[in-house]
C-alpha positions in Angstrom: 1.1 -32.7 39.8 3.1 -30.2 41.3 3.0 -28.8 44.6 2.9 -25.6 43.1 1.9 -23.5 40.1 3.0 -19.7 38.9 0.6 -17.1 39.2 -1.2 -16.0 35.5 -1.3 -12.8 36.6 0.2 -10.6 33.5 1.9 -8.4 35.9 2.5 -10.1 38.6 6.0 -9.9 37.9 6.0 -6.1 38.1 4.7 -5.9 41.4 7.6 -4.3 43.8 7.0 -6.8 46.5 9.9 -7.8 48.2 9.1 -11.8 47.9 9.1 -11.2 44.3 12.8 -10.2 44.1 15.3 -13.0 42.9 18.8 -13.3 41.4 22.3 -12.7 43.2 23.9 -9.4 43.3 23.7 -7.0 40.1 21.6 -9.3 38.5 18.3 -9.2 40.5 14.8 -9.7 38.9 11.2 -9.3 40.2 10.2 -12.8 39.6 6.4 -14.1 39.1 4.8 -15.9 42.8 4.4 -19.9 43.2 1.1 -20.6 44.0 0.9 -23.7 47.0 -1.2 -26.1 45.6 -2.7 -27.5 48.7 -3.4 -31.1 47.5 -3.1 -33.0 50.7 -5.9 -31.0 52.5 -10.0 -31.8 51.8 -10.9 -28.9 51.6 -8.3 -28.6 48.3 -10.7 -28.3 45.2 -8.4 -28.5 42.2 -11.1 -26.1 39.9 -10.7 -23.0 41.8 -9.3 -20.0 40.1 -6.5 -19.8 43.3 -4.6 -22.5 42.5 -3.4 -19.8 39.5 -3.6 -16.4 40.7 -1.5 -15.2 43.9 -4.1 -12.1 44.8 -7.7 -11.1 43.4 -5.5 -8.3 42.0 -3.5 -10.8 39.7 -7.2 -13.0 39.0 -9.1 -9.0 38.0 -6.1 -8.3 35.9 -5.8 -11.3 34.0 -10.1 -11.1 33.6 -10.0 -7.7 32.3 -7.5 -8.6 29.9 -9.3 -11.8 28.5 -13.0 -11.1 29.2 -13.7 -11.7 25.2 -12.1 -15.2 25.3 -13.9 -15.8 28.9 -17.4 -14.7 27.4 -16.8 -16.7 24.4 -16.2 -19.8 26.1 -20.0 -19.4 27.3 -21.8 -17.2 25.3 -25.3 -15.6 27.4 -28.0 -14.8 24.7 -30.7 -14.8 27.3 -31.1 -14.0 31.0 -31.3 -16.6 33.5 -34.5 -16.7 36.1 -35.0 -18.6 39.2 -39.2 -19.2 40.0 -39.8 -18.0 43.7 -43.3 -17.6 45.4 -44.8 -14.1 45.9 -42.2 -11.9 47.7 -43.9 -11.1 51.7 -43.7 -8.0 52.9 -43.1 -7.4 56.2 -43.5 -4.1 58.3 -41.6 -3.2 61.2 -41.1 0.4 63.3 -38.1 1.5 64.9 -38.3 2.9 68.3 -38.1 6.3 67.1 -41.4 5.8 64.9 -39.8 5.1 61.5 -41.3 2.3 59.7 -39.5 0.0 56.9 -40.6 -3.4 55.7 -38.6 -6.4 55.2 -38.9 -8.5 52.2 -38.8 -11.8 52.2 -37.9 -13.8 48.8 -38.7 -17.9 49.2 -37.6 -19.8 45.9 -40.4 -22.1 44.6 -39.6 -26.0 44.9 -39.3 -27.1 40.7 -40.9 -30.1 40.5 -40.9 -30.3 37.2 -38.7 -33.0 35.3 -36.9 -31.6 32.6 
């Protein structure tokens, strides 16, 4: 594998950045970033979406543009829900004599084997 891999961004190489500009005299180019791949390093996890995209800029673009593809990858027909215990309520006052309550949400223990 490579230490490196070029941002997917699809405009990354229109950015005016001056890291981005390559070539020799009167032929210069705004060139796509290398994205380190740090492979050597635990905390490296080789599925994460920065090992492609330089910025969250180039990651949103590149989302926006393929959001049907994404979405059809793993359709969602239904909503997910998580079982949690009854919410508890919790009522404090400020020291100016304004009241607000805190709630807290536990999530229920499944012990249920699917």
């Amino acid at each position: 594998m490579s230490d490196y891999n070029w941002c997917h961004g699809p405009s990354c190489h229109k950015s005016h950045t001056q890291d981005r500009i390559r070539g020799s005299k009167g032929s210069k180019v705004l060139r796509t970033r290398k994205v380190k791949q740090h492979t050597t390093s635990q905390w490296y996890n080789p599925n994460n979406f920065y090992n492609y995209f330089c910025s969250n800029g180039c990651y949103n673009e590149f989302a926006n543009a393929n959001i049907d593809r994404i979405v059809a990858i793993a359709p969602r027909n239904e909503p997910l829900e998580t079982p949690i215990e009854d919410p508890v309520k919790t009522k404090h006052e400020t020291g100016y004599g304004r009241t607000y309550y805190d709630t807290t949400i536990k999530e229920r223990v499944d012990t249920s084997m699917e």
